[in-house]
C-alpha positions in Angstrom: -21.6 -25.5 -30.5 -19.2 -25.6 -27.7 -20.0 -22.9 -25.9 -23.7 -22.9 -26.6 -23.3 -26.7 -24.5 -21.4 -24.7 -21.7 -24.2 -21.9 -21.7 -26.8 -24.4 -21.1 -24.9 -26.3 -18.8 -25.0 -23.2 -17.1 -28.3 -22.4 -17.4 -29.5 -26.0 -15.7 -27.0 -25.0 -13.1 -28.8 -21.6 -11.9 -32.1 -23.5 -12.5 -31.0 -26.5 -9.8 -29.9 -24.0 -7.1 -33.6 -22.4 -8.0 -35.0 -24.5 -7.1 -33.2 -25.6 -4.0 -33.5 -22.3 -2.7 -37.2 -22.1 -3.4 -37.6 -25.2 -1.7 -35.2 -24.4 1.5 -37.5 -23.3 3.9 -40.3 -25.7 3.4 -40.9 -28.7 5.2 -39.7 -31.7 4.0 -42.8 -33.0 2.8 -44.1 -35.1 -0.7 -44.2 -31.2 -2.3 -40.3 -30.8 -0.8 -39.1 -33.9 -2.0 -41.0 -33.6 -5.7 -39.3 -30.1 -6.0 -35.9 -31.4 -4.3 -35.9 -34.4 -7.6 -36.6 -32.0 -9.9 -33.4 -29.7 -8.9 -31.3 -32.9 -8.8 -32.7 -33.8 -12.4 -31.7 -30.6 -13.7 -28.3 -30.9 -11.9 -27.6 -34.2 -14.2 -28.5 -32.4 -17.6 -26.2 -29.6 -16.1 -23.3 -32.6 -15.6 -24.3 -34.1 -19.1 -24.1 -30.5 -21.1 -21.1 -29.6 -19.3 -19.1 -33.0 -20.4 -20.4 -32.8 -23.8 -19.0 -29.7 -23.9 -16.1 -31.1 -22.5 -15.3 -32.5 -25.7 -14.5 -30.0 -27.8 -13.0 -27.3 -25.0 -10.5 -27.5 -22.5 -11.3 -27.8 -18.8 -8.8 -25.1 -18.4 -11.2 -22.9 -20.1 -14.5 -24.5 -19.6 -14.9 -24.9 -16.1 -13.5 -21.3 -15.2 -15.9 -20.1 -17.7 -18.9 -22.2 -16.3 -18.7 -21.4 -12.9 -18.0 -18.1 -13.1 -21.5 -17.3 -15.5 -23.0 -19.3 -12.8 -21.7 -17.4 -9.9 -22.8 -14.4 -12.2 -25.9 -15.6 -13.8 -27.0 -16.7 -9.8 -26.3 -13.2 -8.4 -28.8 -12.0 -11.2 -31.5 -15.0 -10.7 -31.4 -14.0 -6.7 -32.3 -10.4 -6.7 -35.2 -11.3 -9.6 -37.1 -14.0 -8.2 -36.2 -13.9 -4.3 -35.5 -10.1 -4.1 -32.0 -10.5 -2.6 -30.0 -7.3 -2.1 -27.3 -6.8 -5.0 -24.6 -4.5 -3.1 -22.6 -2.8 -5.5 -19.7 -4.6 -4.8 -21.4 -7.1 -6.0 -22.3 -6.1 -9.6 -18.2 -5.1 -9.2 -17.2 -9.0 -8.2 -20.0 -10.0 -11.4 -18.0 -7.7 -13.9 -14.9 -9.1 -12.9 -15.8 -12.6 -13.3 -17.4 -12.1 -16.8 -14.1 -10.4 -17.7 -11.7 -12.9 -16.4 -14.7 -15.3 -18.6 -13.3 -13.3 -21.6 -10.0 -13.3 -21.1 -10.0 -16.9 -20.7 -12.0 -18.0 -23.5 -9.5 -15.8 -26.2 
């Protein structure tokens, strides 16, 4: 149950930024401002999942782990929905983060 609090965590965390970056461009209008509650909203379930998971995993180990799936979940996310270019050294930084995820979590 731990890490399936962490992974969701996670997953609200890489919607938030979504949605900021959908929204970064527009005007600040009553659409903007809608969209810009809706990323904070899913900001707070990403703080409440994360310390709920808290309780049962170290920070040590669970915030290395979160924010590196969210630095490699958010590469991902980019190049699918706003057709940002993935260099290759940056599928090489992804692997490496995801690695030092494992070797933490052990």
């Amino acid at each position: 149950m731990r890490f399936i609090l962490l992974g969701l965590a996670v997953a609200f965390n890489v919607a938030a930024y979504v949605v900021f970056k959908g929204i970064s461009a527009r005007a600040h209008d009553l659409v903007w401002g809608s969209l810009f509650t809706l990323g904070l909203a899913l900001g707070a379930v990403n703080v409440y999942l994360f310390t709920a998971a808290l309780r049962e995993l170290q920070l040590a180990v669970a915030y290395p782990a979160f924010a590196g799936a969210s630095i490699a979940l958010v590469v991902l996310v980019s190049a699918i929905l706003f057709q940002e270019r993935i260099a290759v050294v940056n599928v090489i930084g992804a692997a490496v983060v995801v690695l030092g995820i494992l070797f933490l979590t052990r």
